[in-house]
C-alpha positions as CSV (number, residue, x, y, z in Angstrom):
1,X,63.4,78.1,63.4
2,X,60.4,78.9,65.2
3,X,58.2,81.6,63.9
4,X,57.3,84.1,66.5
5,X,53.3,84.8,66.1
6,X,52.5,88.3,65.5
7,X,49.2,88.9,66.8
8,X,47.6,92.2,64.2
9,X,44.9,94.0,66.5
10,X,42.6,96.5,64.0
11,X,39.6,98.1,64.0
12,X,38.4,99.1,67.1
13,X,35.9,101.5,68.4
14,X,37.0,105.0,67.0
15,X,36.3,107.3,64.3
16,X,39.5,106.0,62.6
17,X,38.3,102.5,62.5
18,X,38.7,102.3,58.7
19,X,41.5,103.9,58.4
20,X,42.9,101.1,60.9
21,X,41.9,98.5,57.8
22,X,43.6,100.1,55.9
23,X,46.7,100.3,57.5
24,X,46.5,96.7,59.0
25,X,46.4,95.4,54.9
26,X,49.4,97.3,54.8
27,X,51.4,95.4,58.1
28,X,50.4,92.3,56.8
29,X,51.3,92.6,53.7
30,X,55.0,93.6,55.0
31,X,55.3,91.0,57.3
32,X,58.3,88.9,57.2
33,X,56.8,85.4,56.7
34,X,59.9,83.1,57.1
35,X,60.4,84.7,61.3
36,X,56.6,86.0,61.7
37,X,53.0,83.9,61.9
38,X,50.7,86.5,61.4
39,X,47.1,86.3,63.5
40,X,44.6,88.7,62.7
41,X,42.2,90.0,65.2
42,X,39.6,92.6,64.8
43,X,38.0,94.8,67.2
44,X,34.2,96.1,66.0
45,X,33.3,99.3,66.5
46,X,31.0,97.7,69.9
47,X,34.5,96.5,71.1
48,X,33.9,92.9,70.1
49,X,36.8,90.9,69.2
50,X,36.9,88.8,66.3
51,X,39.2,86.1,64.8
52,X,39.4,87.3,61.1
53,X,40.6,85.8,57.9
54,X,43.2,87.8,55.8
55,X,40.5,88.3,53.2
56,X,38.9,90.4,55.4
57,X,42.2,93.0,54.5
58,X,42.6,92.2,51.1
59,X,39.1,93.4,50.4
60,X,40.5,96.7,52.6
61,X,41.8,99.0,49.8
62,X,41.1,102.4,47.9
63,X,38.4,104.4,49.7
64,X,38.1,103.7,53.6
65,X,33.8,104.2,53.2
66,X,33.9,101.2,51.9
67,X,35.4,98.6,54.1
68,X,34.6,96.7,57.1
69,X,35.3,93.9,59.1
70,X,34.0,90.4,58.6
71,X,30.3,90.3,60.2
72,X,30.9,86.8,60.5
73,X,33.9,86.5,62.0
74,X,33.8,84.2,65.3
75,X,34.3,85.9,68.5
76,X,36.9,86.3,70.5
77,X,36.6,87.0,74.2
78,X,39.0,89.6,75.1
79,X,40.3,87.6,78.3
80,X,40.7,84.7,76.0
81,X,42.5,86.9,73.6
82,X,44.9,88.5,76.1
83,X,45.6,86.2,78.8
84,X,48.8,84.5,77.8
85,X,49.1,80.6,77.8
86,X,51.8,78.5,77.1
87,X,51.0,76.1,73.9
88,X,46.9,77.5,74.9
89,X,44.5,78.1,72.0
90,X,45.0,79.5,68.9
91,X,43.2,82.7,69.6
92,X,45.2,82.6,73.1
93,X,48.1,85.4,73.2
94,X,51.5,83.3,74.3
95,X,53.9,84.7,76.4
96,X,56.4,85.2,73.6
97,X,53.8,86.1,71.3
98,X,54.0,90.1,70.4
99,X,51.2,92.5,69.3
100,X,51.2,94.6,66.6
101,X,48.2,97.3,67.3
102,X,47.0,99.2,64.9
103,X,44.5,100.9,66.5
104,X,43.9,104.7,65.8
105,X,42.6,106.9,67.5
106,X,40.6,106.4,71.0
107,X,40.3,102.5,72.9
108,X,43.7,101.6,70.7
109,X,46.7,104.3,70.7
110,X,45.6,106.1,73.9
111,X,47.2,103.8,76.4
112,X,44.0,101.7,77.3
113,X,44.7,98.4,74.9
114,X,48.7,99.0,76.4
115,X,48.0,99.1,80.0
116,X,45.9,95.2,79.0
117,X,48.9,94.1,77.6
118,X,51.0,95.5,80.1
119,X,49.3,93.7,82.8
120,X,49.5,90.9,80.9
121,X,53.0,90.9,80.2
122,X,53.0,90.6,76.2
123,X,55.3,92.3,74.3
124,X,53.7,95.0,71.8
125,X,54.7,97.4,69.0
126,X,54.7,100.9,69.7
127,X,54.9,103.6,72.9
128,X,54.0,102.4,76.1
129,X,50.8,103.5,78.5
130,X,52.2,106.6,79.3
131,X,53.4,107.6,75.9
132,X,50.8,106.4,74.6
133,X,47.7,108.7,76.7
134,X,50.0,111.5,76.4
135,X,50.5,111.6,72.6
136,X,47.3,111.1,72.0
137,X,45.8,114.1,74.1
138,X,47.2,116.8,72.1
139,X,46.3,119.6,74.7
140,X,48.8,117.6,77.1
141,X,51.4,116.7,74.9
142,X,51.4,120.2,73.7
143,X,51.7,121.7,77.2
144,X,55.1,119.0,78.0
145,X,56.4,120.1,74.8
146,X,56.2,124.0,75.3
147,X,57.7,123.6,79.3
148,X,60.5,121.2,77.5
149,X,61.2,124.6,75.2
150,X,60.3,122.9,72.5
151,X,58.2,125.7,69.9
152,X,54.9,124.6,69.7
153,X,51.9,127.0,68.0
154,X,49.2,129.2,70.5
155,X,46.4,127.4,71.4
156,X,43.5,127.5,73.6
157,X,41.1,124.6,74.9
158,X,37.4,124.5,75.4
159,X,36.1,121.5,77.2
160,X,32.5,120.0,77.1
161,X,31.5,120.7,80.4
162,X,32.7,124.6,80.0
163,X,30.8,125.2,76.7
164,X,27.3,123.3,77.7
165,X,27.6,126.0,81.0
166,X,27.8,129.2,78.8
167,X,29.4,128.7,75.2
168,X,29.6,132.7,74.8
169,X,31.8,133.0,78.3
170,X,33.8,130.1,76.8
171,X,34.6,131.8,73.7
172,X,35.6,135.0,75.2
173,X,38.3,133.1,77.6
174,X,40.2,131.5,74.9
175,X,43.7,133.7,73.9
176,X,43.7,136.6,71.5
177,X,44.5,133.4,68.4
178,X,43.8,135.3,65.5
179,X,42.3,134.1,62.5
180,X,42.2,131.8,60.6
181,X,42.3,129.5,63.8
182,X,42.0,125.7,63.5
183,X,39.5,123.4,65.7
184,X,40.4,119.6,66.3
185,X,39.3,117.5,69.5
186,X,42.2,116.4,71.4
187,X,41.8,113.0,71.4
188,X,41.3,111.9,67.8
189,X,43.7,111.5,64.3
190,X,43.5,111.5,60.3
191,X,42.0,114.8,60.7
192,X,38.4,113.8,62.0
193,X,36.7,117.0,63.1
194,X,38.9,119.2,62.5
195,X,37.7,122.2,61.2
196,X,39.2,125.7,59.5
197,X,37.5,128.7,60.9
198,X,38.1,131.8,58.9
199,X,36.4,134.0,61.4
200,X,34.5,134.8,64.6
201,X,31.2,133.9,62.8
202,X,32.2,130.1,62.1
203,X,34.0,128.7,65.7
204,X,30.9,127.9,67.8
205,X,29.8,125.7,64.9
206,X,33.2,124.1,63.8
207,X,33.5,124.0,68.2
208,X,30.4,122.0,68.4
209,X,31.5,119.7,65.3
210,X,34.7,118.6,67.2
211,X,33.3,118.3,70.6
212,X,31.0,115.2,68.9
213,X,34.5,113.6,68.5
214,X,35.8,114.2,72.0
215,X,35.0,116.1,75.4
216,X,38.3,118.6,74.6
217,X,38.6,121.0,71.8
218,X,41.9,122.2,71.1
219,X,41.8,125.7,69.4
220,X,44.9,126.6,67.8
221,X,46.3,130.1,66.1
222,X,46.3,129.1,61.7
223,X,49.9,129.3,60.6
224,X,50.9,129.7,56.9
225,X,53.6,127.5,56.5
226,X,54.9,124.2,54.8
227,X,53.4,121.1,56.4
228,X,56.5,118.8,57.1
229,X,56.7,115.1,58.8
230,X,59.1,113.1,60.0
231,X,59.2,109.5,61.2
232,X,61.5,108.5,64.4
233,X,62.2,104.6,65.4
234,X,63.7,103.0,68.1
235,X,63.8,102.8,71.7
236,X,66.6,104.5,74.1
237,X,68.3,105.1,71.0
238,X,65.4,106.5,68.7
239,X,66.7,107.5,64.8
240,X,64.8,110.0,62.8
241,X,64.5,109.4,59.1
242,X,64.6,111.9,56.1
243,X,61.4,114.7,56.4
244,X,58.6,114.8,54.5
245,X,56.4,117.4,52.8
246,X,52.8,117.3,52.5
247,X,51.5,119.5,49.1
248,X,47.5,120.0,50.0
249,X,45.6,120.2,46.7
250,X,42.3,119.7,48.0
251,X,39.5,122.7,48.3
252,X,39.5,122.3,52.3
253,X,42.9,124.4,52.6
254,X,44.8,121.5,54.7
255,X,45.1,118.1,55.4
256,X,41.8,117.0,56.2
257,X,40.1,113.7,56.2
258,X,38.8,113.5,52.7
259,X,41.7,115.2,51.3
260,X,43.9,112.0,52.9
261,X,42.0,109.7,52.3
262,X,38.5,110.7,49.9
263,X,39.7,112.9,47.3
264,X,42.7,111.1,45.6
265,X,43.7,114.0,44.2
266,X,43.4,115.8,47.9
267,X,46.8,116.1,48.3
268,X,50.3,114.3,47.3
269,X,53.4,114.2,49.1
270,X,57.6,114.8,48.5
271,X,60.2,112.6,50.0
272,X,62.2,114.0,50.9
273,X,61.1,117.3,51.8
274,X,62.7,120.4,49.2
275,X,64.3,121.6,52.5
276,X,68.0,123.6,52.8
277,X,70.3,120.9,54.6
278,X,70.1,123.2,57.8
279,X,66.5,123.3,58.4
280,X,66.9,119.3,57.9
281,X,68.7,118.9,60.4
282,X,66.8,120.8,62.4
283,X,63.7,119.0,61.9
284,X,65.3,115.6,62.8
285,X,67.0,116.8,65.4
286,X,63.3,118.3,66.8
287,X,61.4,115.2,65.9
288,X,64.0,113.0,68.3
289,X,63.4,115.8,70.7
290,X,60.0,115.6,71.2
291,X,60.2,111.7,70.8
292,X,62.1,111.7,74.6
293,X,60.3,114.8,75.7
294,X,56.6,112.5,75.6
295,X,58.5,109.2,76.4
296,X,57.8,107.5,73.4
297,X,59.0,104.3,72.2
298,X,59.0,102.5,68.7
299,X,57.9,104.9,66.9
300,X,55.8,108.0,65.8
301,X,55.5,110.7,63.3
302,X,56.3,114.1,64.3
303,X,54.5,116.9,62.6
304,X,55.4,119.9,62.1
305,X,54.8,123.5,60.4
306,X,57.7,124.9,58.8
307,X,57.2,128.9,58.0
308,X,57.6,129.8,54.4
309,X,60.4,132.1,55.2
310,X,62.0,129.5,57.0
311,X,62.4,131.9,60.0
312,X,60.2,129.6,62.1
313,X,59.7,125.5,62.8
314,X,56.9,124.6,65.1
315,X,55.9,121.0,66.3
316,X,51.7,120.7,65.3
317,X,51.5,116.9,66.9
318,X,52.8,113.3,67.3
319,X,51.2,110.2,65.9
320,X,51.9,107.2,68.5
321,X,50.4,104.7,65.9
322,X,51.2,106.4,63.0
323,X,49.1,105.1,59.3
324,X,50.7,102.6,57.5
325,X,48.2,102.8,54.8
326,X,49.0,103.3,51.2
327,X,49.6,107.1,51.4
328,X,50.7,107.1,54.5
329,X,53.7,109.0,55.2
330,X,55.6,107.4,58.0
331,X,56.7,104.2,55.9
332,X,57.4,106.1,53.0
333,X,59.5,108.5,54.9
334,X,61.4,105.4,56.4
335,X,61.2,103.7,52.9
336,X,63.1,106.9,51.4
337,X,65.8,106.5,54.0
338,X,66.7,103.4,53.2
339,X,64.6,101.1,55.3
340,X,62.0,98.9,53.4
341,X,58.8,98.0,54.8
342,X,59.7,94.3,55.4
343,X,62.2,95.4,57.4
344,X,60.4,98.6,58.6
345,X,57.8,96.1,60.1
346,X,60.3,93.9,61.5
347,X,62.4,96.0,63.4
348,X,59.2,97.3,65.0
349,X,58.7,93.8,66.3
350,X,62.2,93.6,67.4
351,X,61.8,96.4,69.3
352,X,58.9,95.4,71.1
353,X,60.5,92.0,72.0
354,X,63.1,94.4,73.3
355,X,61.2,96.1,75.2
356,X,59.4,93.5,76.9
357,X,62.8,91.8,77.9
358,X,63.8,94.8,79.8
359,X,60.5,94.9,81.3
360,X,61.0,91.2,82.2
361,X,64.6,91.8,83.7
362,X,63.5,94.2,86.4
363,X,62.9,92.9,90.0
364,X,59.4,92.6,91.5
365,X,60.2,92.5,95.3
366,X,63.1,94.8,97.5
């Protein structure tokens, strides 16, 4: 039988571009060998693509401040890379070939690499260009959610252009959030500048520390509840597995950056989630939910904060490209529900081929 090449995009030019190694180790190392060929390419954080070796993401493990892509690597020209050719070059994307992005962040889950290999027709893992842009700007994702009735926390949004004009006036027009408040840019992931702000005192600085991350701030009202995740799959027909809990042990309060991925004692994790059998349901029922309500496709984790009474379940954000690193929740989650990560990976590939074939099947002139 003839292995379908699996084309693993990493890297890239974001503040999650370790984090991407890290996860990328983890998809090849789950890769079904017998049906796949994987081909590893990396994307520096300049935007050059490289042809890299799989020791580049064996050498990716334990702390993420300490890996990197190959600096020799040979280049790959991005037209080269994308432009499918029938029995072309190596480093040439087939037309049957599929990519497996693992790209966080900016320039890799927010619909730009998806609309390339949209135009080129290749099949790829994961939400499509609209999905994509919208799950990644949490500011709009949150607005679709809350008009679908779907509970999401208060928020507020500063943008750039707003705060350089008069940062007092800007502070003064968010909402009545309380405190403590949290500060994240909208367009980022793995918790890079987000900030807690325990009072008035602390928001212009923890606003000005996200706003070197992105041009949006999202400011949203703290909420003391139970941090739970859940992982959906699929296409028209998306599944949600067992939730997740998230235990924070790190001094930060929540689950930053260093206490994911820094501090290995940051923070630990229970699968599944110490949840009654109701709220459960709930949850899974919420995550597929808010799966349709963004128009995603083959897969994301849905976060969400559950209140320690259990009175109250709001949705914090999805993850279009959730990590696949080794804490990372959304294989573990699917792991605990039965699904392996061989077959975790593989499915995802399935469902991109699937994807692309119903792409394929629809007419191009009246």
């Amino acid at each position: 039988m003839k292995k379908t090449r699996v084309i693993i995009l990493f890297g890239g030019r974001s503040a999650e571009h370790e984090i991407s190694l890290l996860s990328a180790r983890n998809v090849l190392s789950a890769i079904d060998r017998e049906r796949f060929e994987p081909v590893l390419i990396g994307i520096d954080k300049d935007g050059r693509w490289h042809r890299e070796s799989e020791r580049t993401l064996e050498a990716a493990a334990g702390d993420p401040r300490n890996v990197r892509l190959d600096a020799g690597a040979p280049a790959v020209a991005m037209d080269e890379a994308l432009v499918p050719r029938p029995g072309g070059k190596l480093e040439a994307v087939a037309v049957d070939d599929v990519v497996f992005p693992v790209l966080h962040g900016t320039y890799g889950e927010d619909g730009t690499v998806q609309g390339a290999l949209e135009l080129a027709g290749i099949a790829y893992v994961g939400a499509g260009v609209l999905g994509s842009a919208v799950g990644m700007d949490k500011h709009v994702a949150k607005r679709l959610l809350r008009d679908a009735g779907i509970p999401v926390v208060d928020f507020g949004v500063v943008t750039a252009a707003a705060f350089r004009r008069d940062p007092a006036a800007t502070l003064r027009a968010l909402p009545d959030l309380g405190y403590p408040r949290f500060v994240k840019p909208a367009n980022a992931g793995s918790s890079v500048g987000v900030s807690r702000v325990a009072g008035p005192g602390d928001l212009e600085t923890a606003i000005r520390a996200a706003l070197a991350f992105d041009t949006k701030v999202l400011v949203e009202r703290g909420i003391d509840g139970r941090e739970i995740e859940c992982a959906v799959l699929g296409n028209d027909d998306p599944q949600a597995s067992v939730p997740g809990e998230i235990l924070i042990h790190h001094a930060d309060g929540f689950y930053s950056y260093d206490a994911k991925y820094v501090d290995p004692e940051g923070a630990s994790w229970k699968i599944p989630a110490d949840l009654p059998a109701e709220m459960t349901a709930r949850v899974r029922a919420l995550a597929v939910e808010t799966f349709r309500a963004l128009e995603l496709s083959g897969m994301a984790r849905v976060d969400f904060f559950v209140a320690r009474d259990l009175n109250a379940l709001y949705v914090n954000e999805v993850n279009t490209i959730p990590g696949f690193t080794a804490i990372s929740m959304y294989p573990k989650m699917w792991e605990a529900s039965g699904l392996a990560p061989s077959t975790l990976v593989t499915r995802l590939i399935e469902l991109a081929i699937e994807r692309r074939d119903a792409r394929r099947a629809l007419k191009t002139t009246p």
